[in-house]
Steps between C-alpha positions, in 0.01 A plus 500: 500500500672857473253753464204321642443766705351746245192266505415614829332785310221331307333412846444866594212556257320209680637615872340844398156349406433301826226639679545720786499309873481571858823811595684262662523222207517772234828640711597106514410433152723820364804425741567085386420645113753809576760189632406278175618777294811546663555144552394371138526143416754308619787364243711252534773740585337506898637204713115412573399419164791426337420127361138669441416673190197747514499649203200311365295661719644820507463485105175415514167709422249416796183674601375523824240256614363282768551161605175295599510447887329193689530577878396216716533581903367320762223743681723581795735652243411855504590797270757787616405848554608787348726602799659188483550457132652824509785396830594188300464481113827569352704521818650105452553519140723777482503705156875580543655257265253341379340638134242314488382442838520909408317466188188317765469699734498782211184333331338422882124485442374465843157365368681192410779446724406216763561649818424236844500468828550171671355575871748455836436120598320359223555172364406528148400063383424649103822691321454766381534523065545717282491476140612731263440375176608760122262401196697724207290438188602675268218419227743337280682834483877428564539917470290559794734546794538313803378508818679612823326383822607667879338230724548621908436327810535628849436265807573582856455219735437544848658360787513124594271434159552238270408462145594385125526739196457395135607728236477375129564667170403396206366617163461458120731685212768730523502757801719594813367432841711739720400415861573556858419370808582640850378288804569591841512211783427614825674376869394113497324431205559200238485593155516308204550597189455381123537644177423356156606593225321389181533787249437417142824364270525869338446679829745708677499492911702707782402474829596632847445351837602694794383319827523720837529271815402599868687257834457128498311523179522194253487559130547249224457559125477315187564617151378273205633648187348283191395775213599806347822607233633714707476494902640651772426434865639758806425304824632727810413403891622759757516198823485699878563276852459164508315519143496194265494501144494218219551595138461274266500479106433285205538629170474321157597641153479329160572677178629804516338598811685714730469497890676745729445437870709750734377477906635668796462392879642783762540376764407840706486341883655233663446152588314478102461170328513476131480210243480538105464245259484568118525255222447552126480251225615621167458386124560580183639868440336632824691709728466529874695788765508387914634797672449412897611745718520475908508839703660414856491878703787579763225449751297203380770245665363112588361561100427084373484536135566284221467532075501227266434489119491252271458413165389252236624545156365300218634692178856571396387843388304577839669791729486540864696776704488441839616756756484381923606805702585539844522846658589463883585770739431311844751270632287258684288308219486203308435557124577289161413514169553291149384415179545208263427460137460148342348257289251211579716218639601224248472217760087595601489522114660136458308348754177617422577383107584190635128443665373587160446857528561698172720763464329767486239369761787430765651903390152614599477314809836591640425879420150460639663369814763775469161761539342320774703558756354899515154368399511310811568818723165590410249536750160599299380120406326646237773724374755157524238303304466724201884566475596143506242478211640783334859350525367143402363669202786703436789200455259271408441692137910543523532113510312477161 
């Protein structure tokens, strides 16, 4: 990985060639590219990407282009205005450390950004989706570079409203979806959250979440991570008085996919409630990262929080590195955290033998089983319904 950052330089020509934007984004575009430069791609040499190798995509030769965008919102949804875009887009998802969250906000096109407003009080029955979907044809050319995709979304909701957000990536060929999300959660609203993740087998996917919550709010998230070579998901919540926040995450690599998932939860106020659940299932050579990390302030005491991974290992060549943290500066809380790595249970596998199950059948039904218990956390019916089909699908070719 030494010396990946002397590839930094062959995304200036492109920087250079963007069109010219509003003063403000043009002075926000040129400060995150300014930080990419001096930041480069990570290596495995930094402590946050050190199981993570980036140097396929810092290797690679993308062009700049655009990801098709279905927006459905429910009509009390309304659009943000200029004012406001400008007091909260890149404000949650800090360039500081982050290159690529950097190397987004640098290629910002405002025309395509998805920028909402859920109103104070509403009670939002639809969710909210948004699909983001890469089509790379490259006309049979496999000289033709790649794509690179900068996907934002920007949601404020108001006070005491309640809704459901969809966010799904997807796509065909080889490209790099580079996306990030900032939502802000205002005093008393109930927010839940889902991203899928459905990028093509050659694709390459980072991500970063960063999740701003206002008193008493209640936040929940859900990360389904199915697709893509390489991924990487940055999932951040910043929790204020009395907040609650749920993160949960299933992630499933075959091959030699690799998954990343890193999340934060500061606990910023006291008397904050936390819960995370993520559980990967991993075959063949695939490789997996969990880095959790809890955030208790000196001043955020009565802090409820606890962190569990877990993970299902089907190959003997599959890697997982998994990485609970607890950072605690108050001395009146209640945190834990853990992780466990194993392999389906020999017993389940007996007795479902014994009923006349195949081998491979019963495998896929214990894994399946294994996955449903974040499907189930689900509360879109329609969203449950077409994962569980997507899962069935999913072991049931693995079975045969």
């Amino acid at each position: 990985m030494t010396g990946v950052a002397e590839y930094v330089g062959s995304w200036l020509e492109q920087f250079a060639a963007r069109p010219l934007a509003a003063p403000w984004i043009e002075a926000l575009r040129k400060a995150a590219f300014q930080r990419f430069t001096e930041l480069g791609f990570p290596t495995t040499h930094d402590e946050e990407w050190r199981f993570t190798n980036v140097a396929p995509i810092a290797r690679a030769a993308f062009r700049a282009g655009s990801a098709d965008k279905l927006l459905v919102k429910p009509k009390e949804v309304e659009e943000l205005d200029v004012d406001e875009v400008e007091a909260h887009l890149a404000r949650y998802a800090v360039v500081g450390q982050n290159p690529f969250a950097a190397l987004n906000t640098a290629f910002l096109d405002q025309g395509s950004a998805t920028v909402l407003r859920v109103p104070r009080g509403a009670v939002i029955d639809e969710p909210i989706e948004i699909t983001h979907h890469v089509a790379n044809d490259r006309g049979g050319d496999p000289q033709l570079s790649s794509l690179a995709v900068h996907p934002r979304v920007l949601i404020l909701v108001g006070a005491n409203a309640q809704c459901a957000i969809i966010e799904t990536n997807q796509g065909e060929g080889r490209y790099l979806t580079n996306a990030v999300t900032e939502i802000v959660a205002a005093e008393g609203s109930i927010v839940d959250h889902y991203k899928v993740q459905r990028e093509s087998p050659e694709a390459f996917h980072i991500a970063t979440t960063q999740v701003q919550l206002g008193r008493n709010a209640n936040f929940s998230s859900h990360s389904i991570s199915l697709g893509g070579a390489l991924v990487r998901n940055d999932v951040g919540a910043v929790l204020s008085e009395g907040t609650e926040a749920t993160l949960n995450g299933l992630y499933i690599v075959n091959g030699t996919q690799h998954i990343d998932n890193h999340t934060v939860i500061d606990h910023a106020k006291p008397h904050g409630t936390s819960h995370e659940l993520y559980k990967g299932i991993l075959d063949g050579k695939a490789g997996a990262v969990f880095n959790g990390r809890i955030l208790v302030r000196k001043d955020a005491q009565k802090t409820d929080s606890k962190q569990t991974n877990k993970n299902l290992v089907l190959s003997d060549e599959a890697v997982i590195n998994t990485k609970p943290e607890l950072q605690i500066l108050a001395d009146d809380v209640r945190c834990t955290h853990g992780a466990t790595i194993g392999q389906l249970d020999a017993e389940s596998l007996f007795y479902l033998q014994s009923r006349g199950i195949g081998k491979n059948e019963a495998r896929s039904l214990l894994t399946y089983a294994f996955a449903q218990d974040i499907v189930d956390r689900i509360k879109v019916p329609s969203l449950k319904d077409s994962l569980e089909r997507m899962l069935f699908e999913k072991f049931h070719e693995r079975a045969h």
